[in-house]
C-alpha positions as CSV (number, residue, x, y, z in Angstrom):
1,X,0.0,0.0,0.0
2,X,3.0,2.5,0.5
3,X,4.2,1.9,-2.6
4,X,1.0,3.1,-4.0
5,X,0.7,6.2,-2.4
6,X,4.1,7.2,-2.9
7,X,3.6,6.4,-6.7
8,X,0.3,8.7,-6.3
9,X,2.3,11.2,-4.7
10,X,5.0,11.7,-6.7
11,X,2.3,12.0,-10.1
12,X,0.7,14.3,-8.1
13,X,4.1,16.4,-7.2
14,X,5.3,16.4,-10.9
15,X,1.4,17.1,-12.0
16,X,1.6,20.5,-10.0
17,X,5.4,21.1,-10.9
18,X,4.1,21.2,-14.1
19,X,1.5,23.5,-13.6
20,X,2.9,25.9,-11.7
21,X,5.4,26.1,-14.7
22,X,2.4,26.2,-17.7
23,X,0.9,29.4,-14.6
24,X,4.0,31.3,-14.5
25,X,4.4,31.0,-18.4
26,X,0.9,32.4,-18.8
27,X,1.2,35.3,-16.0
28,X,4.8,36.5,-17.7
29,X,7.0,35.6,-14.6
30,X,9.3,33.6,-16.5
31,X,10.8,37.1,-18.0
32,X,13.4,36.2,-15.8
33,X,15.6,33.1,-17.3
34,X,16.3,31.8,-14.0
35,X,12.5,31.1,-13.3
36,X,12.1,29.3,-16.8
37,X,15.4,27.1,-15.9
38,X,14.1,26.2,-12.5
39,X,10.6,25.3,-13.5
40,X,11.6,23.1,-16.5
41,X,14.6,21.3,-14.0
42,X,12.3,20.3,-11.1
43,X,10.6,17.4,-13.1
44,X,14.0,16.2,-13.8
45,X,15.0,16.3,-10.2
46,X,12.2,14.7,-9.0
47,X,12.6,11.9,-11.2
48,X,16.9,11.7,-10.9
49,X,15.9,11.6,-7.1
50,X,13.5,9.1,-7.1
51,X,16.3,7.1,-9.8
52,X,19.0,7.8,-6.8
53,X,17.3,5.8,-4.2
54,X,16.3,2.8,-6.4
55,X,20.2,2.7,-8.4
56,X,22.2,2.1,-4.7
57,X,19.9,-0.6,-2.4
58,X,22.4,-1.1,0.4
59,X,25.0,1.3,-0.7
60,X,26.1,0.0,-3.6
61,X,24.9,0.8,-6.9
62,X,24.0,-2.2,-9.9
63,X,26.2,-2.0,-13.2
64,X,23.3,-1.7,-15.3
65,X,22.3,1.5,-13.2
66,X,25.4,3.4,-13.6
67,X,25.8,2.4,-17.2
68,X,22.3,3.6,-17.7
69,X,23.1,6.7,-15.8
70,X,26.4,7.7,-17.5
71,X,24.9,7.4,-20.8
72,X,21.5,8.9,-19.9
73,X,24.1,12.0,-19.0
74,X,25.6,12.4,-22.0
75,X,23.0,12.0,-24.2
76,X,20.9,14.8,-22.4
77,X,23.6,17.5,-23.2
78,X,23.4,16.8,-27.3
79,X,19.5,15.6,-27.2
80,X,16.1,16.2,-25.6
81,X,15.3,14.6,-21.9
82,X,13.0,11.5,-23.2
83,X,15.7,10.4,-26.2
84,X,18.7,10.7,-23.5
85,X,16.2,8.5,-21.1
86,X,15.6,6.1,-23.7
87,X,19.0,5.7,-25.1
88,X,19.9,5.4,-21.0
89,X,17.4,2.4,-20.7
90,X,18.5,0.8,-23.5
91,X,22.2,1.0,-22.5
92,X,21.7,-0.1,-19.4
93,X,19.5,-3.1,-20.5
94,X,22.8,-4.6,-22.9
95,X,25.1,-4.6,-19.7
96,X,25.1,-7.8,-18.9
């Protein structure tokens, strides 16, 4: 049951991350380029977090997690977040 209601908490976390961004986009507060940075990194924190805590059980992080990770990384600086997420996945599925 825990499980669920963190998995319902954290949609409902990101849902309003996400609005608050789409509410500060319509009232012209992101004018600023720090606000527009912050809102759009959030998300990604939320979900590298949640990522953190599953990659090390015990202390010590899985191979396919850090390969994932590394190359998740490096893809995000040359692509969008869901392709370097993807390609991250997929990396970390061939480690054997």
């Amino acid at each position: 049951m825990s499980v669920v209601v963190f998995v319902v908490g954290l949609a409902v976390t990101t849902y309003l991350l996400r609005l608050a961004g789409v509410g500060a986009a319509a009232s012209g507060r992101l004018d600023d380029p720090g606000h527009g940075v912050l809102t759009a990194a959030l998300p990604v924190a939320l979900l590298a977090a949640v990522v953190a805590v599953q990659a090390a059980p015990g202390g010590h992080p899985s191979a396919r997690l850090a390969v994932a990770a590394l190359v998740a990384g490096l893809c995000a600086r040359r692509t969008g977040f869901l392709p370097a997420v993807l390609l991250g996945t997929l990396a970390g599925a061939l480690v054997p």
